[in-house]
C-alpha positions as CSV (number, residue, x, y, z in Angstrom):
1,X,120.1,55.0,16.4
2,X,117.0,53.2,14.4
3,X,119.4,51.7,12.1
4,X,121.0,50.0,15.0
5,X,117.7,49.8,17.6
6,X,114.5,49.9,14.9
7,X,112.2,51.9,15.9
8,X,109.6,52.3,19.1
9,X,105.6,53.0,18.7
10,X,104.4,55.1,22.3
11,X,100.7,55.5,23.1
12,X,100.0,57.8,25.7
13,X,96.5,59.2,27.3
14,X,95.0,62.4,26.6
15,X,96.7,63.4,29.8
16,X,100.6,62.6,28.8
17,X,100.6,59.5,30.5
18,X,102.1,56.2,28.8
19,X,100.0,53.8,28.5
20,X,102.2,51.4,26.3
21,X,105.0,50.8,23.9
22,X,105.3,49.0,20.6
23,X,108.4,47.2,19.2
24,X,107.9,45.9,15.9
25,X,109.6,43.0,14.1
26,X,111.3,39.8,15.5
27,X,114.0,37.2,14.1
28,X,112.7,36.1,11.0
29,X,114.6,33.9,8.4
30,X,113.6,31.7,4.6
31,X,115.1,28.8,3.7
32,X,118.1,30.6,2.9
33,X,118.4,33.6,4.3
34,X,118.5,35.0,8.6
35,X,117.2,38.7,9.0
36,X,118.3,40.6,12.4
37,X,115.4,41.9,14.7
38,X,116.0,45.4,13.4
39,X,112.7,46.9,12.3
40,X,111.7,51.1,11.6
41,X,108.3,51.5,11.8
42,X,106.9,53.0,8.0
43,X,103.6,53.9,9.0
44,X,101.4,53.7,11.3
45,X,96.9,54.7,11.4
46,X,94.3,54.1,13.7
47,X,91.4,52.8,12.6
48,X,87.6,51.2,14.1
49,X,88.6,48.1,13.0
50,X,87.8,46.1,16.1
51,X,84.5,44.9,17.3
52,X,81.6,47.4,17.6
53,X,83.8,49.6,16.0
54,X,86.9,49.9,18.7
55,X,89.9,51.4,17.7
56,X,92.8,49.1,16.4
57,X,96.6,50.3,15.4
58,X,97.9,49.2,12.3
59,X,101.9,49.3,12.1
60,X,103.7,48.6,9.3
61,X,107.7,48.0,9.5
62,X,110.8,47.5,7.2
63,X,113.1,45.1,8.4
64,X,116.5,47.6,8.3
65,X,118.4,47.0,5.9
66,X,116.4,44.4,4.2
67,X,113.1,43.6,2.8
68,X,111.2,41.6,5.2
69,X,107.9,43.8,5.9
70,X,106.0,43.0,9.3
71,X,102.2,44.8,9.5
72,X,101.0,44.3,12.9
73,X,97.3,45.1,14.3
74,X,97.4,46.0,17.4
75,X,94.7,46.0,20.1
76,X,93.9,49.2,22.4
77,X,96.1,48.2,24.5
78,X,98.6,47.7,22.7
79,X,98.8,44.1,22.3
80,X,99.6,42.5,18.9
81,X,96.3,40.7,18.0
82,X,97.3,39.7,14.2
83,X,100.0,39.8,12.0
84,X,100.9,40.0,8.2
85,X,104.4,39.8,6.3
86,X,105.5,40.7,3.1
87,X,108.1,40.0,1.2
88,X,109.1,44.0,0.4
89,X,108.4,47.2,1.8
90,X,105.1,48.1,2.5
91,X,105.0,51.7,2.7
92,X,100.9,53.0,2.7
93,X,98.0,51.9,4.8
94,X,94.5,52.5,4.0
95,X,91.0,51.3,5.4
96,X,87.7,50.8,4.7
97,X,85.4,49.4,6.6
98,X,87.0,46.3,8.1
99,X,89.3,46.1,5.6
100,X,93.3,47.1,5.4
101,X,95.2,48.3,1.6
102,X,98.7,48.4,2.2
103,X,101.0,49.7,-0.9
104,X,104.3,49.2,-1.4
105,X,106.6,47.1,-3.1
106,X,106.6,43.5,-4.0
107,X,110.6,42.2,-4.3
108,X,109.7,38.7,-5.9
109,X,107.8,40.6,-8.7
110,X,110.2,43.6,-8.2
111,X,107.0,46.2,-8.5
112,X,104.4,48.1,-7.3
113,X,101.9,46.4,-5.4
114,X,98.7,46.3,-3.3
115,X,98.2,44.1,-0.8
116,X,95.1,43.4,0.9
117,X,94.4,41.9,4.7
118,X,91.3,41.5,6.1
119,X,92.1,40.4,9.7
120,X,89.5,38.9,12.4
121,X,89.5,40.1,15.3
């Protein structure tokens, strides 16, 4: 199940064939606190956010059943070319021009928020 596995992102070609998988997440711990590699992806958009334009896969993930957020850009193929965590769940993604709005919430101010990541690629 998810809550036991996270969750899995599959590209495949126009033609049904894989071409590759995504896992998000990893071990990731504070100064106080250990949170399991257990990850369910939120949402995900592709967007020409790579050079000349090349499509790029933004992913973002909850950490299940805690807060740690992981929003990964991923390359065509797949591979994870940046990364940006939160500290909440970060729930929408939007993008404009080379730029990437993610909504969501924000536990250490426990509200709303908008977070904003310009990554270079």
């Amino acid at each position: 199940t998810t809550a036991e596995r996270g969750s899995l992102l599959i590209c495949y070609s126009d033609h049904g064939v894989e071409k590759w998988r995504f896992r998000p997440g990893r071990p990731v711990s504070t100064p106080t606190e250990s949170f399991a590699d257990v990850f369910c992806i939120m949402d995900f958009l592709v967007a020409p956010l790579g050079k000349d334009g090349a499509p790029m896969v933004v992913v973002s993930s909850e950490q299940i059943p805690y807060y740690p957020d992981q929003v990964a850009l991923l390359s065509p193929s797949g591979a994870v070319v940046g990364e940006y965590w939160h500290s909440g769940y970060l729930e929408s993604i939007a993008v404009s021009a080379r730029e990437i709005y993610l909504g969501g919430v924000s536990n250490a101010h426990k509200a709303a928020t908008v977070a904003f990541w310009m990554p270079i690629t």
